[in-house]
C-alpha positions as CSV (number, residue, x, y, z in Angstrom):
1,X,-42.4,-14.0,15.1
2,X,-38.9,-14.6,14.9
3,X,-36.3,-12.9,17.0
4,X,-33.8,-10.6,15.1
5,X,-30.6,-12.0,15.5
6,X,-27.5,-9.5,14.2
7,X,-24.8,-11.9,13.6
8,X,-26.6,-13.3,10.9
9,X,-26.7,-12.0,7.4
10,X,-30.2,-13.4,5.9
11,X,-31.4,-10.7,3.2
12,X,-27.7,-9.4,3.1
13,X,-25.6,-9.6,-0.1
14,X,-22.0,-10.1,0.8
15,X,-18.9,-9.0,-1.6
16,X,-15.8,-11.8,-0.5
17,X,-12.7,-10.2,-2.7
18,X,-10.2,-13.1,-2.6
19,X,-13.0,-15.2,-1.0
20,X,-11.3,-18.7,-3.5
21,X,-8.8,-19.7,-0.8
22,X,-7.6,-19.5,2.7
23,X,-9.2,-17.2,4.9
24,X,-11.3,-15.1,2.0
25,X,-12.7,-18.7,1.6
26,X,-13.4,-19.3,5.1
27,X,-15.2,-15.9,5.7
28,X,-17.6,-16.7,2.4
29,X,-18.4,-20.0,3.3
30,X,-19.5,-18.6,6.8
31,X,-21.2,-16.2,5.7
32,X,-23.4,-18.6,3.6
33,X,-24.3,-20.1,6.7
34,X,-25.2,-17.0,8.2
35,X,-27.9,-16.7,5.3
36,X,-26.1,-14.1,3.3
37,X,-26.0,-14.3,-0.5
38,X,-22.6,-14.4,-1.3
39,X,-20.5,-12.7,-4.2
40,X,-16.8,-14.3,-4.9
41,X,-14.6,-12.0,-6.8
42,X,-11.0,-13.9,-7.0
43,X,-8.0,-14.3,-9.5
44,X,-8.0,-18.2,-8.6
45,X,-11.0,-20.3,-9.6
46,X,-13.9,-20.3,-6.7
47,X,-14.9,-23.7,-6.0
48,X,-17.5,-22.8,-3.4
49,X,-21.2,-23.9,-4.2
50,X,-23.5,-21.3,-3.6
51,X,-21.5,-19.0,-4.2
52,X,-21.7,-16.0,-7.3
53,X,-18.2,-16.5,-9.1
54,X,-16.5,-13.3,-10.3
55,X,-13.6,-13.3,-12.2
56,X,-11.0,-10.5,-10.8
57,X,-7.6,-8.7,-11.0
58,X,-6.9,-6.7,-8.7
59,X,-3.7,-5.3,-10.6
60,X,-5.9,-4.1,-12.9
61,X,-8.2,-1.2,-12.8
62,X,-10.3,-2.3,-15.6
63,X,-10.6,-5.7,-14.6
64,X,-12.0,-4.2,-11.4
65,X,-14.1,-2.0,-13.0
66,X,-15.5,-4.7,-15.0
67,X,-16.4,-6.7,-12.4
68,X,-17.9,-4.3,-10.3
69,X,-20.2,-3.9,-13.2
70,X,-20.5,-7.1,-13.2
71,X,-21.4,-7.4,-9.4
72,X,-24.3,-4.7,-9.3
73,X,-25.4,-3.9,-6.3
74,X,-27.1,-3.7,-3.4
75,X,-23.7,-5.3,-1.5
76,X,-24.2,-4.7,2.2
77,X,-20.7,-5.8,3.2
78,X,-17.2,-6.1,1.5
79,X,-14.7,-8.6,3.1
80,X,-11.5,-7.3,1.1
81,X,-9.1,-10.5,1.8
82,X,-6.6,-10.7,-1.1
83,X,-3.3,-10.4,-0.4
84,X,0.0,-12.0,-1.8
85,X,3.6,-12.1,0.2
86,X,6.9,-10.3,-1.2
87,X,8.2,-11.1,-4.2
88,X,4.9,-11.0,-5.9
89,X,4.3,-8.7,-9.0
90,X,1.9,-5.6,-8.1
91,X,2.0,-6.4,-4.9
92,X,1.1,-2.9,-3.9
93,X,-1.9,-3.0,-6.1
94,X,-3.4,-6.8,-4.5
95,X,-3.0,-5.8,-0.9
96,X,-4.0,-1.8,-1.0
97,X,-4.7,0.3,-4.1
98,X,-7.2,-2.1,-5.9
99,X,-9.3,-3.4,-2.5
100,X,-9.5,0.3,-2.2
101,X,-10.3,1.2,-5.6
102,X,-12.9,-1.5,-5.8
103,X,-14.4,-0.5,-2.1
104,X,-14.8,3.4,-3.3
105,X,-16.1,2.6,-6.6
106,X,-19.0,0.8,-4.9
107,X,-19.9,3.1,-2.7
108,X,-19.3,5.8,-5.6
109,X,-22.0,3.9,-7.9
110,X,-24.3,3.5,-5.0
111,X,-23.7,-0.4,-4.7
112,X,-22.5,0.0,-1.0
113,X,-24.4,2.4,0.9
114,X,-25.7,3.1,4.9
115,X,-25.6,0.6,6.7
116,X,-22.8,-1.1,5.3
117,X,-19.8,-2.3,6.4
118,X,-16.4,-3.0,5.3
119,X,-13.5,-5.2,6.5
120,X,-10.0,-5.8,5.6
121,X,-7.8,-8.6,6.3
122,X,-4.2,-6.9,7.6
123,X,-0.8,-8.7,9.1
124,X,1.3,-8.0,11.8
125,X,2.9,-6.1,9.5
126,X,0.6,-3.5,9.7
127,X,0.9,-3.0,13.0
128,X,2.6,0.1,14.9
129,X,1.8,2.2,11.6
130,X,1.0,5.4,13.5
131,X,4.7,5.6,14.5
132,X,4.9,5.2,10.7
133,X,2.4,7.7,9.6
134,X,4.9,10.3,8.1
135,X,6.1,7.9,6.0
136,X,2.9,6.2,4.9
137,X,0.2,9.2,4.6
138,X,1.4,9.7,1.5
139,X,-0.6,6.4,0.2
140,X,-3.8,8.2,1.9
141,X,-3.6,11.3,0.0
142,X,-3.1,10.1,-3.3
143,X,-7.0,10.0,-4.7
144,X,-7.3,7.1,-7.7
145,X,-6.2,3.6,-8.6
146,X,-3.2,5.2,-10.5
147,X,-1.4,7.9,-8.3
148,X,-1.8,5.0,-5.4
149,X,0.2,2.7,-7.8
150,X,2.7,5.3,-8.3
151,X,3.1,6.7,-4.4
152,X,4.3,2.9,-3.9
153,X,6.5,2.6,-6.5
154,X,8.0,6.0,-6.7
155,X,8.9,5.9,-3.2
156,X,10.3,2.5,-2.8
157,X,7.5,1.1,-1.1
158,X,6.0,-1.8,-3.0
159,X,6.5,-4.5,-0.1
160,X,4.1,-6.7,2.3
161,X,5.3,-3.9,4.9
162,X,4.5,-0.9,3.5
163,X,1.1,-2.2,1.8
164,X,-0.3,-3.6,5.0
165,X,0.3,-0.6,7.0
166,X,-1.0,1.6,4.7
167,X,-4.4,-0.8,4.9
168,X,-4.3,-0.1,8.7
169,X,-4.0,3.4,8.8
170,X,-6.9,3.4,5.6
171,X,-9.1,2.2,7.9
172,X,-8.4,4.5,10.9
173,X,-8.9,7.7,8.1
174,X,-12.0,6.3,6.7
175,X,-13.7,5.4,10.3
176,X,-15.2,9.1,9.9
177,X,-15.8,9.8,6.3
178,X,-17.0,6.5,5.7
179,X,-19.2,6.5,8.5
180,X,-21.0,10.0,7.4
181,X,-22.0,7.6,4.5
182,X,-23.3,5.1,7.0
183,X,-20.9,2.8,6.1
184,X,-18.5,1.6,8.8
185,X,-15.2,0.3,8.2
186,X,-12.6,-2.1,10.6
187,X,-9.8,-4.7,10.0
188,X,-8.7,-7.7,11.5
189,X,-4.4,-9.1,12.2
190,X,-4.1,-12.4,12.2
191,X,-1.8,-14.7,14.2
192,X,-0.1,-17.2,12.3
193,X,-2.9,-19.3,10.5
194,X,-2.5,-22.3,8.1
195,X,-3.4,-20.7,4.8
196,X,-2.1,-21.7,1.5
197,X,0.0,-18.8,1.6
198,X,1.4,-19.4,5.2
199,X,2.0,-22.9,4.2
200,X,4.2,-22.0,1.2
201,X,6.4,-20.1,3.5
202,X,6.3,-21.7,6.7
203,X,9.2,-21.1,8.2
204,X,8.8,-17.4,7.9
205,X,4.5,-16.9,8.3
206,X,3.8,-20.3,10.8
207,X,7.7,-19.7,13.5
208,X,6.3,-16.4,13.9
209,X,4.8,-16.7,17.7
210,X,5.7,-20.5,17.8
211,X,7.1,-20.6,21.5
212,X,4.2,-19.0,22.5
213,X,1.6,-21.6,21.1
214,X,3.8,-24.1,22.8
215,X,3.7,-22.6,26.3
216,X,-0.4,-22.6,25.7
217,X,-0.2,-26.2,24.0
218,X,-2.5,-24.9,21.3
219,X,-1.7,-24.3,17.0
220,X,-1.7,-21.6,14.4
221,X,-4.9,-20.8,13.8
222,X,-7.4,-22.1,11.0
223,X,-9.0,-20.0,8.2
224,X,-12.4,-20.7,9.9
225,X,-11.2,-19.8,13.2
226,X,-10.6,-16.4,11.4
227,X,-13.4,-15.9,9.5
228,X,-15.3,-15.4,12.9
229,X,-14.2,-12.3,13.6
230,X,-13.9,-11.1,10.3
231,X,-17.5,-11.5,9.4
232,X,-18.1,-10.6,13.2
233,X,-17.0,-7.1,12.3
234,X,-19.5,-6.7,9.4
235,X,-22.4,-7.5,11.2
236,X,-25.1,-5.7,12.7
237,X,-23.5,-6.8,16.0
238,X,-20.8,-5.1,15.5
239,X,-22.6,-1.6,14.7
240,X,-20.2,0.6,17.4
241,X,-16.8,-1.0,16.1
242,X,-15.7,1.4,13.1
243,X,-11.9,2.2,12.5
244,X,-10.2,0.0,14.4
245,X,-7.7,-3.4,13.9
246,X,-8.8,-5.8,15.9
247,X,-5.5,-8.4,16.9
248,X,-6.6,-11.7,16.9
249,X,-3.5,-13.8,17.6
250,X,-4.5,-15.5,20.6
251,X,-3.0,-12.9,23.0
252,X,0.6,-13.1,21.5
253,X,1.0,-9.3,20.9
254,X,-1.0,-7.9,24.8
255,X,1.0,-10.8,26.8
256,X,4.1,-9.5,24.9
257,X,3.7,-5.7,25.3
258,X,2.3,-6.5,29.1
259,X,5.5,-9.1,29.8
260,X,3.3,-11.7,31.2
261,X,4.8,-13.6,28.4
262,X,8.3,-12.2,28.6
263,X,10.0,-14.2,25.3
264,X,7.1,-12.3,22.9
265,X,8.3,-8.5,24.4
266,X,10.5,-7.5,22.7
267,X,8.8,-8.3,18.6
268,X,5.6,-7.4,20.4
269,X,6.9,-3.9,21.0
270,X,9.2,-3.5,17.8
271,X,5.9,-4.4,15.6
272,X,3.3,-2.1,17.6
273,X,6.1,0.6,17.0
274,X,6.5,0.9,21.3
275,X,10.0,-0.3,21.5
């Protein structure tokens, strides 16, 4: 008889939103090895084989909407890893309002139920947003894909900043609704990793924590050294981790906000909002 093994994913249908590049890709392609089968919803074409292709835009609610229909269900685990940097039209509805429209829809229709799990893909950016939360719970009051669209642009806060902390502090307020439903719910911040976004803007995404990497002698991370813990979080492994974001940046931010890497203290505390 075999032994149950709960970082694997065999009999598990996995939803990868912005699964066609970069880390999304690296997370899908993982979990195919872990035996799940794997959905693909992305603006960009999906290249990976054995994958389920879906056509998506996230700045759209119907184009949502019509690929969820598309999708079906059962989906035992959403990996919502789209995201674009500044400068980017909609940018408020790629990184928030249409991972969470799609990811309430789901569970809405039934497609997501107990004993699933949920992930999102946040930034440094995100971090420190309970010193923020005044400012941001506005974003987590609003209730559809339209008033979220709106709270962004109404109040000046259609930016990478703004849209990743209100993805950090959505999962903190779903760990206990979400988790009445049997569905849990988590996040992982990246360090610096060489994505095709990071690499278009590497002087701002890849310097970030560059002195430290040297002091280590190691690099910026991979996408596959990132998908670990991302599909880490969905698995039955990870069955007491609900609300959290997990840092995983090699130690930058703790060895900055604990001084045992004195040069990283003083971002380390201005982004976790302790300075």
């Amino acid at each position: 008889m075999a032994k149950f093994d709960a970082f694997r994913f065999d009999g598990k249908r996995v939803l990868v939103v912005g699964g066609a590049t970069g880390m999304g890709a690296a997370a899908a392609e993982l979990a195919l090895d872990a035996g799940a089968d794997v959905v693909v919803m992305d603006y960009a074409e999906v290249t990976l084989s054995g994958a389920t292709a879906l056509h998506v835009n996230l700045a759209e609610r119907e184009s949502i909407d019509a690929a969820i229909e598309e999708c079906g269900g059962p989906v035992h685990a959403i990996m919502a890893c789209a995201g674009v940097a500044d400068g980017t039209p909609n940018i408020e509805r790629i990184n928030f309002v249409g991972h969470r429209h799609l990811i309430e829809r789901m569970i809405e229709l039934g497609h997501l139920g107990a004993g699933g799990s949920v992930a999102f893909i946040s930034s440094a950016a995100g971090l420190g947003w309970e010193a923020n939360m005044e400012v941001i719970k506005g974003a987590l009051e609003t209730t559809d894909y339209d008033s979220g669209v709106a709270w962004f642009q109404e109040n000046g806060k259609a930016d990478y900043y703004h849209s990743k902390q209100v993805v950090c502090a959505y999962v903190a307020s779903q760990a206990f609704p979400m988790l009445q439903k049997g569905i849990r719910i988590n996040a992982v911040c990246p360090g610096p990793t060489e994505t095709p976004l990071a690499l278009a803007n590497e002087d701002t995404w890849l310097a970030f924590g560059a002195d430290y990497r040297e002091a280590l002698g190691i690099k910026a991370s991979t996408p596959q050294e990132q998908a670990g813990p991302l599909l880490f979080l969905c698995s039955d492994a990870a069955v007491a981790v609900n609300g959290i974001t997990m840092i995983t940046d090699a130690g930058y931010m703790m060895s900055g906000i604990t001084e045992s890497f004195p040069d990283a203290t003083f971002l380390a505390k201005l982004l976790m909002g302790r300075s």
